[in-house]
N, C-alpha and C positions, 0 to 999 in steps of 0.2 A: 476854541479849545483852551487858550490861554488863560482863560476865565472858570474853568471846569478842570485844572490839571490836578487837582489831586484825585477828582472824583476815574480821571482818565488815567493817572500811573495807578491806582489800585485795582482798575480792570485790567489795564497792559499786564500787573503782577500776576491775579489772580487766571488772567487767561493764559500766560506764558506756563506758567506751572502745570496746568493744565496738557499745554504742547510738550512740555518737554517729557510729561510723563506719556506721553502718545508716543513722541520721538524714541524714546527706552526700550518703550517696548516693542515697538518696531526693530531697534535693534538687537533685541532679546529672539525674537521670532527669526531673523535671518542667522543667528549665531548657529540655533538651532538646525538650520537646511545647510547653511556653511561647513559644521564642523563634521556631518554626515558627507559634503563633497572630497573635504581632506579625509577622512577614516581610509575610505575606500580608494581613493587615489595613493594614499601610501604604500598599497601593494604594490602597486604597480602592475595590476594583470588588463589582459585585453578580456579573459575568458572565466568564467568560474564554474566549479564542478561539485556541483550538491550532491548527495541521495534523494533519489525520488520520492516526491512526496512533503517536500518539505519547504517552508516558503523562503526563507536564506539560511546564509552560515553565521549570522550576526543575533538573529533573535530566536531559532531552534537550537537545541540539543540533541541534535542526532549525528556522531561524527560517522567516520568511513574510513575504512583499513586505508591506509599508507598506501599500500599493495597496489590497488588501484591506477598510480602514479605511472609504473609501470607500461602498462599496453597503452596509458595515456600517450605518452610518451612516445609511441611509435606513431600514432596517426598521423595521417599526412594533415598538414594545417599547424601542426603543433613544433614550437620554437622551443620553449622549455620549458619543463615544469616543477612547482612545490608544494608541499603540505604545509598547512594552515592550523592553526588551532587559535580560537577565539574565544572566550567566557570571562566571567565577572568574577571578582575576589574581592579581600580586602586584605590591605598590606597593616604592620604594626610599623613605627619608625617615622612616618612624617607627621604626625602629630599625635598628642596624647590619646589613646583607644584607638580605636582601629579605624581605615580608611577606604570606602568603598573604590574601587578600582577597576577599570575594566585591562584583561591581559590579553595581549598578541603574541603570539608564538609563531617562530618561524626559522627553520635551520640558515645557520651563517652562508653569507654568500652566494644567496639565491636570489631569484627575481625581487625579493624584497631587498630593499634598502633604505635604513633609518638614515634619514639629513639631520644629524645631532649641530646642537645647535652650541654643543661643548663636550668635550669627551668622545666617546667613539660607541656604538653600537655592541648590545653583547656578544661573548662569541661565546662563552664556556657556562655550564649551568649554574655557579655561581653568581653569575652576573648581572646585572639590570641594566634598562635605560628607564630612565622614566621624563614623563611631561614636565613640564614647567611649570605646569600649575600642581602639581603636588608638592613642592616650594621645598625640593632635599636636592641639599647639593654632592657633588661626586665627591665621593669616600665615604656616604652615609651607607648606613648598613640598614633593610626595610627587611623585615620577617613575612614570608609570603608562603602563607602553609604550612606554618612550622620550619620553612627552609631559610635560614642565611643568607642574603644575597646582597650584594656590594653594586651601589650605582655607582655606571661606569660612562655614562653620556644623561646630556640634555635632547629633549626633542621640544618642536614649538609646534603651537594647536595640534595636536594628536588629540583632541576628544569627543566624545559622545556621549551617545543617551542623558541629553538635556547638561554639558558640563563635567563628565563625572572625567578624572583623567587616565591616562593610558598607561601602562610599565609594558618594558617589551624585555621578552626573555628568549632562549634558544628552545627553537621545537620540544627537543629534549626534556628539557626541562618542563613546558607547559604539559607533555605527555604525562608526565609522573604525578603533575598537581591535580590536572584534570579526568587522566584515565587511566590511574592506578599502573602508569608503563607502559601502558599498552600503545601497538602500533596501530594508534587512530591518530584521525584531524578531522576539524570541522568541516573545511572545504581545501579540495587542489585548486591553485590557483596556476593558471597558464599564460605564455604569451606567444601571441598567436590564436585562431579562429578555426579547431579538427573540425572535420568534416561530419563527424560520429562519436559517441562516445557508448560505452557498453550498457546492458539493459542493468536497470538500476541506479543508474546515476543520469543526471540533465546537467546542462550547462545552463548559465546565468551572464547575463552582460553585469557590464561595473552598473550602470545607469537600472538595473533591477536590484540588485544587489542594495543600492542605494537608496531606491525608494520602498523597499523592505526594509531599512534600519530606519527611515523614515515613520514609516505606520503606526509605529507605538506611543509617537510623538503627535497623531494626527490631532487626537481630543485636546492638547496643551497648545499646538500652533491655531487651530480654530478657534479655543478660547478666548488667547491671545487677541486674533482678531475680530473680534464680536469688539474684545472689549476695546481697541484702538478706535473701531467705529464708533461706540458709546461716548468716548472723549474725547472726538472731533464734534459729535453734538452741543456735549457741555461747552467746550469753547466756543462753537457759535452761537450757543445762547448768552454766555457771558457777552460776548461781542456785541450780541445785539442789541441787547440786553442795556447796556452804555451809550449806544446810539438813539434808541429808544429813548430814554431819561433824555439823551442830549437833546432830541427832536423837540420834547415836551418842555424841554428849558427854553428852547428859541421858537417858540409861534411864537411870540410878539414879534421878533426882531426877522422872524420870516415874511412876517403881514407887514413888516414895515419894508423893507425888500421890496413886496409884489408892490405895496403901494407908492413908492418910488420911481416904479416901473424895471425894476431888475427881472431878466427871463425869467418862467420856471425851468426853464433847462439848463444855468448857469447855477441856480438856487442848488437843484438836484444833483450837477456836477460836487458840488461844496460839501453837500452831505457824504456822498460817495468817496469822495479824497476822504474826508475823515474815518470810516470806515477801514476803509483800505489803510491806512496811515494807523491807527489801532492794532490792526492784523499785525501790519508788518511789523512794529515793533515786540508785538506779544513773540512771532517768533523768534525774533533776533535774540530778546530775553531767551526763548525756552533753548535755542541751539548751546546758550552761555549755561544754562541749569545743567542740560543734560552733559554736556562735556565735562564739568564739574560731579556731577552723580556717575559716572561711568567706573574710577577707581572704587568706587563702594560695592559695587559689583562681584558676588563672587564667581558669578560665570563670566568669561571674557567675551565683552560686548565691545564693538564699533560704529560709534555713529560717524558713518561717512557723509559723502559731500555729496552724492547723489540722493540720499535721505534728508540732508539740511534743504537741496534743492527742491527734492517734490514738499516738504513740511513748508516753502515760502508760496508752493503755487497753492497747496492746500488752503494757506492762511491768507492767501488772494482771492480767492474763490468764499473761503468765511467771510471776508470783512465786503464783499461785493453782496452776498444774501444778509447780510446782518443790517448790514445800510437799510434794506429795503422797506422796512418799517419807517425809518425817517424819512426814506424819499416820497412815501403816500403822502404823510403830513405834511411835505411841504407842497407837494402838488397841491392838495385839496386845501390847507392854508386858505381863511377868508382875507383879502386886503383889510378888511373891514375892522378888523381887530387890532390892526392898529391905532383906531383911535376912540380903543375900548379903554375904559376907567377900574375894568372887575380885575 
């Protein structure tokens, strides 16, 4: 290899590049299933209560009298309960033109509770929290509907639908933006598991719930993954690809090997470590790319250590089929050509 290393760091390069954009997007694809587990865990409910008819509270518009909450309320099974309201806006205030937003509404000091990560949760209709990733610090003023509202806390990963971030406001208030006053919510959310709930409404677990804010994402998360498969191909064809050339560099010095009497199974070992020895490097590179491309990011991605770890078994498994083109050549390798003159 020492004889071939420039031909071997431009494959290392071109195949790391390759991983790391595999590795990206891998963790582009879990952000998207991850920030769907926190949405819905943020309530905090065991129980959720739709109108019939309807596939969640996250991706229909159909809300449900308050009123409801009531004879909920009395079932046996039932700990406590709140009204809910969920929909998409766009706020003015964090950056220049307007800013897609998804809002949660929810009255003060109910089963919901925002873990601000600075500042405190709203209580009055004036007031906001918002994500962290809509990059406004406390005492910014965000126009939400025409309405005035002063962030009064941070929250951390609050988002969804592919990235977009969260403001969270008092019921009250989300009543007025989204239904003209009126005593609606999208969904009651409960803790605890009634036994019944009245004709026209069903309940929902968090884990439905979750994989219905999921669904809209299904065609972007499968995309995704077609194309990570596409680019685990490419890199093992560059892989191989460098093996290949390498193989066809050394038949003489293979044929001179066999006709020394060195095993072909020691021969085949040789090729195989360099293979492997390729792989590993190209990911070692791409783990160093992709941690380096992650701040560029405007969705908040993480590549973790169980992603670097299956990305090392991946690119073990590459550099072990990538080999295998050089391993025929040396097997089938004539002695004889070693003491060829062409």
């Amino acid at each position: 290899m020492q004889w071939r290393i420039r031909r071997i760091v431009l494959g290392v390069l071109a195949a790391a590049l390759v991983l790391a954009m595999t590795l990206l997007l891998g963790a582009v694809h879990d952000s998207f299933l991850s920030e769907t587990d926190r949405a819905v865990g943020f309530f905090g409910a065991d129980t959720w209560v739709v109108p019939e008819g309807i596939s969640g509270p996250f991706t229909t518009n159909s809300p449900m009298n308050t009123a409801a909450a009531i004879p909920l309320g009395r079932l046996p099974g039932t700990e406590e309960v709140a009204a809910v309201a969920i929909f998409r806006h766009v706020v003015r205030g964090a950056a220049p033109g307007y800013t897609d937003v998804n809002v949660i509404a929810y009255p003060p000091d109910s089963i919901v509770r925002a873990r601000t990560i600075a500042g405190r949760e709203p209580r009055t209709v004036d007031e906001v929290a918002a994500d962290e990733q809509l990059h406004v610090p406390i005492g910014r003023v965000l126009t939400l509907a025409g309405r005035r509202l002063t962030v009064v806390g941070i929250v951390h990963g609050l988002t969804y639908n592919g990235g977009t971030p969260t403001v969270l406001v008092t019921l009250t208030q989300g009543q007025q933006i989204a239904f003209g006053g009126q005593p609606l919510a999208s969904a009651l959310i409960m803790r605890g598991e009634p036994e019944g709930v009245p004709d026209g409404l069903r309940t929902m677990t968090p884990t439905q719930v979750r994989d219905d804010l999921r669904r809209p994402l299904s065609v972007a998360t499968g995309t995704i993954g077609v194309l990570s498969i596409l680019l685990w191909v490419v890199a093992a064809g560059i892989v191989g690809f460098i093996c290949y050339l390498s193989g066809l560099d050394r038949m003489r010095d293979l044929a001179v090997f066999k006709a020394i009497g060195v095993t072909t199974r020691r021969l085949v070992s040789g090729v195989v470590v360099e293979g492997l020895l390729v792989s590993v490097l190209a990911a070692a590179v791409a783990v160093t790319l992709a941690l380096l491309f992650v701040p560029v990011f405007p969705l908040a991605v993480e590549v973790t250590v169980a992603s670097c770890l299956q990305l090392l078994v991946v690119a073990l498994v590459i550099g072990l089929l990538a080999s295998g083109a050089s391993v025929r050549q040396a097997v089938r390798v004539d002695p004889a050509l070693a003491f060829s003159h062409s």
